[in-house]
PDB file of N, CA, C and O in Angstrom:
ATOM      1  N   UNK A   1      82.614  87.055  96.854  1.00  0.00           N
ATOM      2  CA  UNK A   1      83.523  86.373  97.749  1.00  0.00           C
ATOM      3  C   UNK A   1      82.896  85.078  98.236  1.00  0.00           C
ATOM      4  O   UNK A   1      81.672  84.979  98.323  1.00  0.00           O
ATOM      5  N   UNK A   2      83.911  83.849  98.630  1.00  0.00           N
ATOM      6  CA  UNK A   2      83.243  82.892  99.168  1.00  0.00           C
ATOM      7  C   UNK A   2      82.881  83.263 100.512  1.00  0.00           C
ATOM      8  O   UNK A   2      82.800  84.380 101.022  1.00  0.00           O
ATOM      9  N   UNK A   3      82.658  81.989 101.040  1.00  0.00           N
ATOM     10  CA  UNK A   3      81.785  82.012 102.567  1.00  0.00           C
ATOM     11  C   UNK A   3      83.522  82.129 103.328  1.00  0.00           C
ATOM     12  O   UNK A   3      83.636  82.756 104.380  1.00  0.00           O
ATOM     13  N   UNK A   4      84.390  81.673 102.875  1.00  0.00           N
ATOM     14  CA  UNK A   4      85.716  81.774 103.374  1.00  0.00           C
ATOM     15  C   UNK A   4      86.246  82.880 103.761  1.00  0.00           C
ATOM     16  O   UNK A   4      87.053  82.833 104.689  1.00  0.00           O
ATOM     17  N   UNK A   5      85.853  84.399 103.017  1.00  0.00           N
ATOM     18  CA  UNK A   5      86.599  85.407 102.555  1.00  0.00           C
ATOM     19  C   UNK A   5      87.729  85.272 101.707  1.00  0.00           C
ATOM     20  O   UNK A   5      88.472  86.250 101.621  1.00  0.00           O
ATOM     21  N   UNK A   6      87.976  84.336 101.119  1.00  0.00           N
ATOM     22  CA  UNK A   6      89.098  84.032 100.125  1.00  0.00           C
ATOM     23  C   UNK A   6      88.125  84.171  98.617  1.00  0.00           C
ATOM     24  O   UNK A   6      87.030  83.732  98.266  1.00  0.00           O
ATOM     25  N   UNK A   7      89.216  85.053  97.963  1.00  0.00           N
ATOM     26  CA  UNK A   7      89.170  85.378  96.348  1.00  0.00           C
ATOM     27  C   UNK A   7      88.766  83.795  95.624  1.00  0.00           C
ATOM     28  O   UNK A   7      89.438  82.782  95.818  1.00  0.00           O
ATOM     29  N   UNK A   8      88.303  83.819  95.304  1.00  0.00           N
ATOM     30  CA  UNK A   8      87.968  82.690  94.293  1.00  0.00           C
ATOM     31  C   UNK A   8      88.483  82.832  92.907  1.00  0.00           C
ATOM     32  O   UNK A   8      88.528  83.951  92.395  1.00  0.00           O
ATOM     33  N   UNK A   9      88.968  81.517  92.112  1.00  0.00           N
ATOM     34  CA  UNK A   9      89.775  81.579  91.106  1.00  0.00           C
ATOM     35  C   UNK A   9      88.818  82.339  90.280  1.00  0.00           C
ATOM     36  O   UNK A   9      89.186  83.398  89.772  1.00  0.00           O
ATOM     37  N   UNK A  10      87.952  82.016  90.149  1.00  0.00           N
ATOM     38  CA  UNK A  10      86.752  82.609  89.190  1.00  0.00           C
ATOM     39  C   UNK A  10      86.887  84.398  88.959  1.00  0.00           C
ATOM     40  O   UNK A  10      86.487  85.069  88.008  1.00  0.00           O
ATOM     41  N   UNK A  11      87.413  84.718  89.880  1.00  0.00           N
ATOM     42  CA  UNK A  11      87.507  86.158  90.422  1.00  0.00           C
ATOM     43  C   UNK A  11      88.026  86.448  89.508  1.00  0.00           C
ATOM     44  O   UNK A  11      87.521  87.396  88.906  1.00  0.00           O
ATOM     45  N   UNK A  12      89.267  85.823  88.921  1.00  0.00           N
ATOM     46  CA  UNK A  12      90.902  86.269  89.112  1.00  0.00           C
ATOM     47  C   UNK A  12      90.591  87.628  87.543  1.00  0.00           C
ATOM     48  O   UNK A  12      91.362  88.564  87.332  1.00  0.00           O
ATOM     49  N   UNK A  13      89.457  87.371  86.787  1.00  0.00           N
ATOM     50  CA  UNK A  13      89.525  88.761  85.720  1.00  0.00           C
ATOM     51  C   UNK A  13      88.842  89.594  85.928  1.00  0.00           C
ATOM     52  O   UNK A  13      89.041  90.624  85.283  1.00  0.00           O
ATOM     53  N   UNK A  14      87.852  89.575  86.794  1.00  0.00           N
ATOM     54  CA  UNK A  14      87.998  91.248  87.682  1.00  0.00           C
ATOM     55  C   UNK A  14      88.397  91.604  88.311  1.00  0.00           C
ATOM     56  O   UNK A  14      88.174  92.805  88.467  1.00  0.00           O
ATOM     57  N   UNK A  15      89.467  90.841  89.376  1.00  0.00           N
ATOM     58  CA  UNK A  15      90.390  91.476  90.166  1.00  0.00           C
ATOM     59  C   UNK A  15      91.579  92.507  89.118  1.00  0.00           C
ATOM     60  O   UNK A  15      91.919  93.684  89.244  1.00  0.00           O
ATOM     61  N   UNK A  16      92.062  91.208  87.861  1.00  0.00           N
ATOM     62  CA  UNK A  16      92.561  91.712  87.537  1.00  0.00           C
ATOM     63  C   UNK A  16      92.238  93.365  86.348  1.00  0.00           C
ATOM     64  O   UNK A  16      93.033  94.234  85.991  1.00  0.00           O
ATOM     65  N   UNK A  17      90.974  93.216  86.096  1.00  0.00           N
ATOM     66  CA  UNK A  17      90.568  94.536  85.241  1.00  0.00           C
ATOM     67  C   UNK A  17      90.341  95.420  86.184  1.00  0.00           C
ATOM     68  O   UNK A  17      90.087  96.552  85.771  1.00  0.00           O
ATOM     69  N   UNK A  18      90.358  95.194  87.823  1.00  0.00           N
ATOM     70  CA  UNK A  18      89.851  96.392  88.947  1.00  0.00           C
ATOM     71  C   UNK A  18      91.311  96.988  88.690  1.00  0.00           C
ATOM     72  O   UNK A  18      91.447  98.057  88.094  1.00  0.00           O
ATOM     73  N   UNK A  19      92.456  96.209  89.194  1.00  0.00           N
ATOM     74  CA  UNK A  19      93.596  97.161  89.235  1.00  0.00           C
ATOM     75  C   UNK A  19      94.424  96.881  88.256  1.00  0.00           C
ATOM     76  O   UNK A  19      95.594  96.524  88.395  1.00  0.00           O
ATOM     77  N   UNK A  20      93.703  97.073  87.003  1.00  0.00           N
ATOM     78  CA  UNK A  20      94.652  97.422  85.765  1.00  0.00           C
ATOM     79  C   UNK A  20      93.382  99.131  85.561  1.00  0.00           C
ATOM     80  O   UNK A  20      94.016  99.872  84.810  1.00  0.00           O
ATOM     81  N   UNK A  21      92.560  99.562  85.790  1.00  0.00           N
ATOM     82  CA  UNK A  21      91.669 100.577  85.981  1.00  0.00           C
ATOM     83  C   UNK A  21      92.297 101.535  87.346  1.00  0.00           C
ATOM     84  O   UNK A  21      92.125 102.726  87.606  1.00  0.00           O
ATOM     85  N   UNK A  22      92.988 100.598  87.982  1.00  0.00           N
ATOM     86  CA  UNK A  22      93.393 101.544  89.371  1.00  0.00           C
ATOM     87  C   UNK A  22      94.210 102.567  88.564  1.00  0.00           C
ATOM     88  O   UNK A  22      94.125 103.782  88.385  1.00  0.00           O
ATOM     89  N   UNK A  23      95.403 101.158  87.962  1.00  0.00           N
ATOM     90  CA  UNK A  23      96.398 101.762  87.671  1.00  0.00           C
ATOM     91  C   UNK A  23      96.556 103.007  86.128  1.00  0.00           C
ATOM     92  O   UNK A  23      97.338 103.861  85.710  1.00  0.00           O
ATOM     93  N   UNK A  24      95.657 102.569  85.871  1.00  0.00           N
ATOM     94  CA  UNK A  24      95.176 103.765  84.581  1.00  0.00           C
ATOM     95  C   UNK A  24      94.676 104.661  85.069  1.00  0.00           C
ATOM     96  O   UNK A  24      95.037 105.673  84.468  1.00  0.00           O
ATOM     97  N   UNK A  25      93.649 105.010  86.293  1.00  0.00           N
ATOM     98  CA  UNK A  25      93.557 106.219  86.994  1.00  0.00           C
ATOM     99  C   UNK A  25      94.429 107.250  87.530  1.00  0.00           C
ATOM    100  O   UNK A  25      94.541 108.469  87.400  1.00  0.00           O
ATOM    101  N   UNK A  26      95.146 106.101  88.336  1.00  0.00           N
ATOM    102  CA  UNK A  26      96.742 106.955  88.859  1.00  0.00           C
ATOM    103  C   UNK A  26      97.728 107.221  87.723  1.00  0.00           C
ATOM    104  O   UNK A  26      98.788 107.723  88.098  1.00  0.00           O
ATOM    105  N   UNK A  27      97.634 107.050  86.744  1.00  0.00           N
ATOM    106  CA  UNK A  27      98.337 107.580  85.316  1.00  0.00           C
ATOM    107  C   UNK A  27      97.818 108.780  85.008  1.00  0.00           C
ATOM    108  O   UNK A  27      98.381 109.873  85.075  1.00  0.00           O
ATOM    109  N   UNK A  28      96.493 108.480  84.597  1.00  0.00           N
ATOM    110  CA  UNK A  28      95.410 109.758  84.210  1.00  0.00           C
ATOM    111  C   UNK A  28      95.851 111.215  85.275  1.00  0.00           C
ATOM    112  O   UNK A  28      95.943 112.361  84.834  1.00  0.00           O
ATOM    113  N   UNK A  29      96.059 110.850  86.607  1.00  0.00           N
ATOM    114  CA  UNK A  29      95.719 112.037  87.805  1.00  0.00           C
ATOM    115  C   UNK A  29      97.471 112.494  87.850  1.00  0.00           C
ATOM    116  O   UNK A  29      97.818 113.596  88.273  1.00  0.00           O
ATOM    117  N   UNK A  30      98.510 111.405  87.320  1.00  0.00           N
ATOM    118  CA  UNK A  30      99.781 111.726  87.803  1.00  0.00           C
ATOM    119  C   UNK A  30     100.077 113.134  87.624  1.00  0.00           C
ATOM    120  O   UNK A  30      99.396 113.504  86.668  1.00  0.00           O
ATOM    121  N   UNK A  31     100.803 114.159  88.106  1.00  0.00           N
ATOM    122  CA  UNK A  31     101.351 115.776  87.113  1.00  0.00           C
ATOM    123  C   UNK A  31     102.111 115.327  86.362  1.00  0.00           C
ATOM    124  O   UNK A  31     102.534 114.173  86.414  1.00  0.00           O
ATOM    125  N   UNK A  32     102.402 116.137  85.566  1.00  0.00           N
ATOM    126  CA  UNK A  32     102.811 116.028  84.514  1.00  0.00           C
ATOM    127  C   UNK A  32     104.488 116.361  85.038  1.00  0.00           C
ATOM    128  O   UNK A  32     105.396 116.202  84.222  1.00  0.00           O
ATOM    129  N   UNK A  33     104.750 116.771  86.279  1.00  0.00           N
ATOM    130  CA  UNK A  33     106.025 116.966  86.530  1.00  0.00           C
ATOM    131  C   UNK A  33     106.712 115.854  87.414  1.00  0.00           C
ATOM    132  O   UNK A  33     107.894 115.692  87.716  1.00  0.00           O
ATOM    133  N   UNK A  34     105.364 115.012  87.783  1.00  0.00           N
ATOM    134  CA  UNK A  34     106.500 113.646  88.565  1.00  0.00           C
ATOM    135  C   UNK A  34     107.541 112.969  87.968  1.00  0.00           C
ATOM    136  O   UNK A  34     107.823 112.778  86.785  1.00  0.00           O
ATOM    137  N   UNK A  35     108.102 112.613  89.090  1.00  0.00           N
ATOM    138  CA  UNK A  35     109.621 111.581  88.927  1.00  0.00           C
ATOM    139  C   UNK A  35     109.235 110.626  87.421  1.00  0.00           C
ATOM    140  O   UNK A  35     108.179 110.010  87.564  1.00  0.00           O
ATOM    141  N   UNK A  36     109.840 110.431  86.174  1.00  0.00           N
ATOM    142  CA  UNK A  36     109.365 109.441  85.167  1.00  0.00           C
ATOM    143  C   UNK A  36     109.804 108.260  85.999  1.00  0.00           C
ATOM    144  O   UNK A  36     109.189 107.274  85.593  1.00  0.00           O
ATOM    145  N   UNK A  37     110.644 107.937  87.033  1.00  0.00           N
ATOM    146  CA  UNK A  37     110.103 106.172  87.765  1.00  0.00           C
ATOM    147  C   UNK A  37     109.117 106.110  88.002  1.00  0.00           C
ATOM    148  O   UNK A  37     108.563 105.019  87.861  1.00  0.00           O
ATOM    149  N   UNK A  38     108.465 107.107  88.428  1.00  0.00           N
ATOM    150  CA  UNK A  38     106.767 106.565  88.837  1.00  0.00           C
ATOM    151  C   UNK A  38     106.525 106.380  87.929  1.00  0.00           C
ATOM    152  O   UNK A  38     107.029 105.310  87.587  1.00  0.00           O
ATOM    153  N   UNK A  39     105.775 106.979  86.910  1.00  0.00           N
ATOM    154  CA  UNK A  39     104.848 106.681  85.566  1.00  0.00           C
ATOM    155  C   UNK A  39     105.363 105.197  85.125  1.00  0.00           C
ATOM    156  O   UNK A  39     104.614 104.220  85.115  1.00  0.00           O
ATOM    157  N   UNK A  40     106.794 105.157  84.749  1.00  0.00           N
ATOM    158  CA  UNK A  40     107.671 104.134  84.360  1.00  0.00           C
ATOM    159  C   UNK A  40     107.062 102.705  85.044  1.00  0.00           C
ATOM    160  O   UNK A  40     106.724 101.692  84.431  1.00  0.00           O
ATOM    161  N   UNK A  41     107.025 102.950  86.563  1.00  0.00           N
ATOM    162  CA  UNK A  41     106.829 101.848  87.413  1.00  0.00           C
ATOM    163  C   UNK A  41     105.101 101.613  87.216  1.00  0.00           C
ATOM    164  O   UNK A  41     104.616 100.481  87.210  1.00  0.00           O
ATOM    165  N   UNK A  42     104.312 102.806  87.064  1.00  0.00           N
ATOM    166  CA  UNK A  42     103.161 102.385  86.953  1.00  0.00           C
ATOM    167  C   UNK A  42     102.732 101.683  85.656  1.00  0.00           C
ATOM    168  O   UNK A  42     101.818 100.868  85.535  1.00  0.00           O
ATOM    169  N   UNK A  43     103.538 102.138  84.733  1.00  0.00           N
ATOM    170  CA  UNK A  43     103.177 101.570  83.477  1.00  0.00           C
ATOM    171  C   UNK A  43     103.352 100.310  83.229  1.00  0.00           C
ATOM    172  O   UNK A  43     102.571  99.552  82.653  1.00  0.00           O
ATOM    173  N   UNK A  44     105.123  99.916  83.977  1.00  0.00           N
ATOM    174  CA  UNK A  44     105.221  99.013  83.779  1.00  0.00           C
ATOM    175  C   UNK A  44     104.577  97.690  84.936  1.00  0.00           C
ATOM    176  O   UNK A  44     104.770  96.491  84.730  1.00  0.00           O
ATOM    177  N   UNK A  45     103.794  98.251  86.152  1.00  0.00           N
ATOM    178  CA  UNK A  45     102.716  97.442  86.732  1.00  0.00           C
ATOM    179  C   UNK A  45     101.319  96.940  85.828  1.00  0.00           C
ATOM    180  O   UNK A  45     100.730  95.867  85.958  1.00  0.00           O
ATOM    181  N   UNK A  46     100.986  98.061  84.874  1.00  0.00           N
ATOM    182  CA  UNK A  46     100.027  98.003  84.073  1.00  0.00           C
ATOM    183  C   UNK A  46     100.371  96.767  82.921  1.00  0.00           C
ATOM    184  O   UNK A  46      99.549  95.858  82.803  1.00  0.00           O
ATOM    185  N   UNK A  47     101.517  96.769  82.146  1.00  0.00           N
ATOM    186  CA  UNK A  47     101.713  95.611  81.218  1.00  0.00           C
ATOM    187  C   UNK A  47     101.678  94.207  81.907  1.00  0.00           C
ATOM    188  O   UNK A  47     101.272  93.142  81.442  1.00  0.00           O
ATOM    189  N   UNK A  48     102.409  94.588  83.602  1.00  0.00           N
ATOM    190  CA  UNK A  48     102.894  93.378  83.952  1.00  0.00           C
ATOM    191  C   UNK A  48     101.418  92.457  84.165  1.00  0.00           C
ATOM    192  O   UNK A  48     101.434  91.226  84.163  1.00  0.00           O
ATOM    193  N   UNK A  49     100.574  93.002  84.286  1.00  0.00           N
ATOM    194  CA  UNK A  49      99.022  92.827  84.934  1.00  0.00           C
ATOM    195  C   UNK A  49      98.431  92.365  83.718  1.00  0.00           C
ATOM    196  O   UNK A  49      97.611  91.464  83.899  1.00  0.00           O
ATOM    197  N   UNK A  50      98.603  92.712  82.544  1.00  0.00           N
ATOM    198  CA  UNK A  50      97.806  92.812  81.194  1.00  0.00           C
ATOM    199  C   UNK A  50      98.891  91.080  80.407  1.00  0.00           C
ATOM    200  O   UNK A  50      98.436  90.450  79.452  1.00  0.00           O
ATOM    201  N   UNK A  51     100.063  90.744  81.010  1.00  0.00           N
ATOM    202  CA  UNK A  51     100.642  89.725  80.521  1.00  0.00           C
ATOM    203  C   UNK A  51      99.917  88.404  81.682  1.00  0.00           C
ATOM    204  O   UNK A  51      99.764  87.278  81.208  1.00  0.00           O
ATOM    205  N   UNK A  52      99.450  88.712  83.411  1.00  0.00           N
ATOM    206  CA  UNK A  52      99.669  87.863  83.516  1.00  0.00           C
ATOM    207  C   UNK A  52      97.761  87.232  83.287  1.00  0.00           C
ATOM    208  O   UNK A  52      97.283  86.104  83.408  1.00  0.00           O
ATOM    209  N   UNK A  53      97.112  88.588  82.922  1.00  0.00           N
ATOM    210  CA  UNK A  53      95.513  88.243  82.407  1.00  0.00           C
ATOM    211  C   UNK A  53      96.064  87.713  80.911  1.00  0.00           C
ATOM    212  O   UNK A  53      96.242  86.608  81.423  1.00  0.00           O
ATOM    213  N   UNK A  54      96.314  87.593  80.104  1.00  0.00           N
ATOM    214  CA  UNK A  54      96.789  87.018  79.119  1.00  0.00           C
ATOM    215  C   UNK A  54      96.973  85.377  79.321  1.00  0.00           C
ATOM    216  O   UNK A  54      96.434  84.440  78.730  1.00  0.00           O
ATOM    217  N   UNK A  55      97.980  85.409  80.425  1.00  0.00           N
ATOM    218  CA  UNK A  55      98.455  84.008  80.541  1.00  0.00           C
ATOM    219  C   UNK A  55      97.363  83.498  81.039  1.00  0.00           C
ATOM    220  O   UNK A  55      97.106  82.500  80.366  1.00  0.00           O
ATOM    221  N   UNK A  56      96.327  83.694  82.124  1.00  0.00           N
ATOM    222  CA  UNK A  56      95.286  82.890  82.809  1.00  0.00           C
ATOM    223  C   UNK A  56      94.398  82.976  81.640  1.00  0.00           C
ATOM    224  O   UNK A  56      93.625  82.032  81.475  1.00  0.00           O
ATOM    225  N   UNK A  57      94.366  84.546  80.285  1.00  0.00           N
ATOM    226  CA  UNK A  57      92.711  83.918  79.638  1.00  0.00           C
ATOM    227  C   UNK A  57      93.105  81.916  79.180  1.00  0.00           C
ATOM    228  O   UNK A  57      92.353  80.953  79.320  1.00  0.00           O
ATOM    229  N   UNK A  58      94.965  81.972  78.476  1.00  0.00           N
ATOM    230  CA  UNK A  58      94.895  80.920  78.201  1.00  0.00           C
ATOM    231  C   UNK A  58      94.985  79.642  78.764  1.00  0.00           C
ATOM    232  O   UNK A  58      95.145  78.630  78.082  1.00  0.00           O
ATOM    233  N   UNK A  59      94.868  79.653  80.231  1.00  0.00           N
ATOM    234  CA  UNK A  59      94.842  78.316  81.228  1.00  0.00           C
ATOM    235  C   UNK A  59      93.272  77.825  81.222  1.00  0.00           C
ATOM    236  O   UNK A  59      92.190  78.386  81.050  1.00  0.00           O
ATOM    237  N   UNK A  60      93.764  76.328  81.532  1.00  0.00           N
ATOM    238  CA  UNK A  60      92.371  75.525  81.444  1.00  0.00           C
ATOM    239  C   UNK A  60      91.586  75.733  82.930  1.00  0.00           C
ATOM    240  O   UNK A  60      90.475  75.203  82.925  1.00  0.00           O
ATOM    241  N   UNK A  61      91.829  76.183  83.785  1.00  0.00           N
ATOM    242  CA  UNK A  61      91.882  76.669  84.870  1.00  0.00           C
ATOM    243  C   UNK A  61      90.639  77.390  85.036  1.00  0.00           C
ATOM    244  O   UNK A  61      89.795  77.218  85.916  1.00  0.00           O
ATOM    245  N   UNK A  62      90.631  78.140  84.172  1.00  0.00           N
ATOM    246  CA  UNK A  62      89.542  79.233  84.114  1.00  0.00           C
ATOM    247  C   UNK A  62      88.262  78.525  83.903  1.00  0.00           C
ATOM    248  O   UNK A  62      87.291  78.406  84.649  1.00  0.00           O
ATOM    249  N   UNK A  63      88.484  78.097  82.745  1.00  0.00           N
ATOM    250  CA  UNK A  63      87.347  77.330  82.263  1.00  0.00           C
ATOM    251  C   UNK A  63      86.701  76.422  83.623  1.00  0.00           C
ATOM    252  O   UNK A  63      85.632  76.156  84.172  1.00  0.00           O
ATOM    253  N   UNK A  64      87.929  76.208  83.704  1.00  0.00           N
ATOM    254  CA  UNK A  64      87.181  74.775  85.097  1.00  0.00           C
ATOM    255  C   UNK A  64      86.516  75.607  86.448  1.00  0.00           C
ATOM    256  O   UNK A  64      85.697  75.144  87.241  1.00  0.00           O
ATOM    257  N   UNK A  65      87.050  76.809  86.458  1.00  0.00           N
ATOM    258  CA  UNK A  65      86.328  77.617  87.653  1.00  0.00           C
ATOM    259  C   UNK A  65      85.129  78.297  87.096  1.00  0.00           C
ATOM    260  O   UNK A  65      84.034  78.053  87.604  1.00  0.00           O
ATOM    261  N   UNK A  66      85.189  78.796  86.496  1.00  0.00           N
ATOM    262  CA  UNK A  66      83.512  79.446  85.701  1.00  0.00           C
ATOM    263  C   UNK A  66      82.804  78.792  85.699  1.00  0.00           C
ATOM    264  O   UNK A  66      81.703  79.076  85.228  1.00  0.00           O
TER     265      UNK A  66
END
C-alpha cells in the first residue's frame, strides 16, 4: 500500500488474482444443494474478473505503473 492507504495501480493483478481465488474458494466450499443463482452469480463474478484482468494485462497503463 502507499503512504496514502490507496491501492496503487501497480496492485491492480493481485488484487485482482486475490478475489478471483476468493471466488474459487466460495465455489469449492458451496453444497452441492444451493440455489444455482449463487454458483451462477459466483461464476459469473469469476469470468467477469478474469475479462477485466485481461483488459488491463493489455493497457499501457500497467507497464507505466510497474
Amino acid at each position: 500500500m502507499s503512504s496514502t492507504k490507496q491501492p496503487m495501480l501497480s496492485q491492480t493483478h493481485a488484487i485482482f488474482r486475490g478475489l478471483q481465488e476468493h471466488l474459487r474458494t466460495a465455489l469449492r466450499e458451496l453444497p452441492n444443494n444451493a440455489p444455482p443463482r449463487i454458483r451462477d452469480g459466483l461464476v459469473a463474478a469469476h469470468e467477469k474478473l478474469a475479462d477485466y484482468y485481461s483488459k488491463y494485462d493489455l493497457s499501457p497503463y500497467y507497464l507505466w505503473a510497474a
